[in-house]
C-alpha positions as CSV (number, residue, x, y, z in Angstrom):
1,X,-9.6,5.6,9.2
2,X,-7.2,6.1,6.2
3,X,-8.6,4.5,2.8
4,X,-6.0,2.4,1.1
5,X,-6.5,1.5,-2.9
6,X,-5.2,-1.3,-4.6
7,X,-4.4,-1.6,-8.5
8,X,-6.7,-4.6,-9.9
9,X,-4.0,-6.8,-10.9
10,X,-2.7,-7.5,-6.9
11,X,-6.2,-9.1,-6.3
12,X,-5.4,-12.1,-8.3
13,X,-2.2,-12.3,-5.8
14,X,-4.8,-11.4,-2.2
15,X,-8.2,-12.1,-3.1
16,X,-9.3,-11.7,0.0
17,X,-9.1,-7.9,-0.7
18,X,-11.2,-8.0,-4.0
19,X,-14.5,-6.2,-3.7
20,X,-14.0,-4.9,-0.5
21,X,-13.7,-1.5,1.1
22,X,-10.4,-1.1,2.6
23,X,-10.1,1.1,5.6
24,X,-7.2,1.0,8.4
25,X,-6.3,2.6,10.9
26,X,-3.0,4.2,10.8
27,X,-1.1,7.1,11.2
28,X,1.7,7.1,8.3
29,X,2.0,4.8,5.3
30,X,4.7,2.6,7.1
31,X,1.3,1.8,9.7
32,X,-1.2,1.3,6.7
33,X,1.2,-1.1,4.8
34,X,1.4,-3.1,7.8
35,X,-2.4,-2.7,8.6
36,X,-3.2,-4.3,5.1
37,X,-0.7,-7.2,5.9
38,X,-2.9,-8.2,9.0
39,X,-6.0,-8.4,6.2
40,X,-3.6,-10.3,3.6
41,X,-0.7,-11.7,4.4
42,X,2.3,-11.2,2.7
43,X,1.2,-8.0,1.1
44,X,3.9,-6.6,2.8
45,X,6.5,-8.3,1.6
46,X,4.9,-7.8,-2.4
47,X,5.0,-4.3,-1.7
48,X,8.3,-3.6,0.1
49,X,12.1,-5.5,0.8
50,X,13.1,-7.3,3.0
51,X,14.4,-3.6,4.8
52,X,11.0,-2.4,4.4
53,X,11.7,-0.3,1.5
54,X,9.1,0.3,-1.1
55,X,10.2,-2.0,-3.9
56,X,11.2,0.0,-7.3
57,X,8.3,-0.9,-9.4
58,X,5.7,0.0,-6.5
59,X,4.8,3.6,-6.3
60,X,2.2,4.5,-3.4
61,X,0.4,8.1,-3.1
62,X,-1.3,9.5,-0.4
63,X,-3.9,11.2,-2.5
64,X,-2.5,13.1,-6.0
65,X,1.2,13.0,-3.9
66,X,3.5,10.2,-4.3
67,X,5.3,9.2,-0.7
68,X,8.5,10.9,-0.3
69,X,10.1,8.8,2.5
70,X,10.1,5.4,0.2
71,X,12.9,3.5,2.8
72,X,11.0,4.0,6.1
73,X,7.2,5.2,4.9
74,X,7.3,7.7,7.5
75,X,4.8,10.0,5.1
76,X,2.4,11.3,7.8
77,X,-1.6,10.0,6.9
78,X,-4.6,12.0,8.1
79,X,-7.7,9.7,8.3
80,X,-9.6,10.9,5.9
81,X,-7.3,10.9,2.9
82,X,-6.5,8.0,0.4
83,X,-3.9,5.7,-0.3
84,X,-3.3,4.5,-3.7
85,X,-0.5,1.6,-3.7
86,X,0.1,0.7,-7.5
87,X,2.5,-1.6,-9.3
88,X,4.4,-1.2,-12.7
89,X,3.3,-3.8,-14.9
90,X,6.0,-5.1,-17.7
91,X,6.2,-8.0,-19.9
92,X,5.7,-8.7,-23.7
């Protein structure tokens, strides 16, 4: 199973993912994205467009690498490697 890691900040938007271990079974990131929307719904959508595209201010690794393949997360996953999904934070 591939690990999937969450910045802090998107457990105030899924909860339900707080404190947990997150492990699913998938095969490239496009599979893991939609793996973590069956444990919180709508995460999904937070993290990519209406196309499926990774949204601009969300960047997602699979371990130190970012995802090349940002419209169709195609990036191949081994199961034991990590991925980190993270979110650019702005405001004043």
């Amino acid at each position: 199973m591939v690990q999937v890691r969450l910045t802090r900040h998107l457990f105030a938007f899924f909860p339900q993912l707080e404190n947990r271990e997150l492990h699913v079974e998938a095969s490239d990131v496009a599979g893991a994205v939609r793996a973590l929307d069956e444990l919180a719904p709508g995460i999904a959508f937070y993290v990519c467009d209406e196309r499926g595209r990774l949204r601009p201010h969300v960047n997602v690794f699979i371990g130190n690498n970012p995802v090349r393949d940002r419209r169709q997360l195609s990036d191949a996953v081994q199961a034991d490697q990590t991925i980190s999904i993270l979110q650019a934070l702005s405001g004043g």
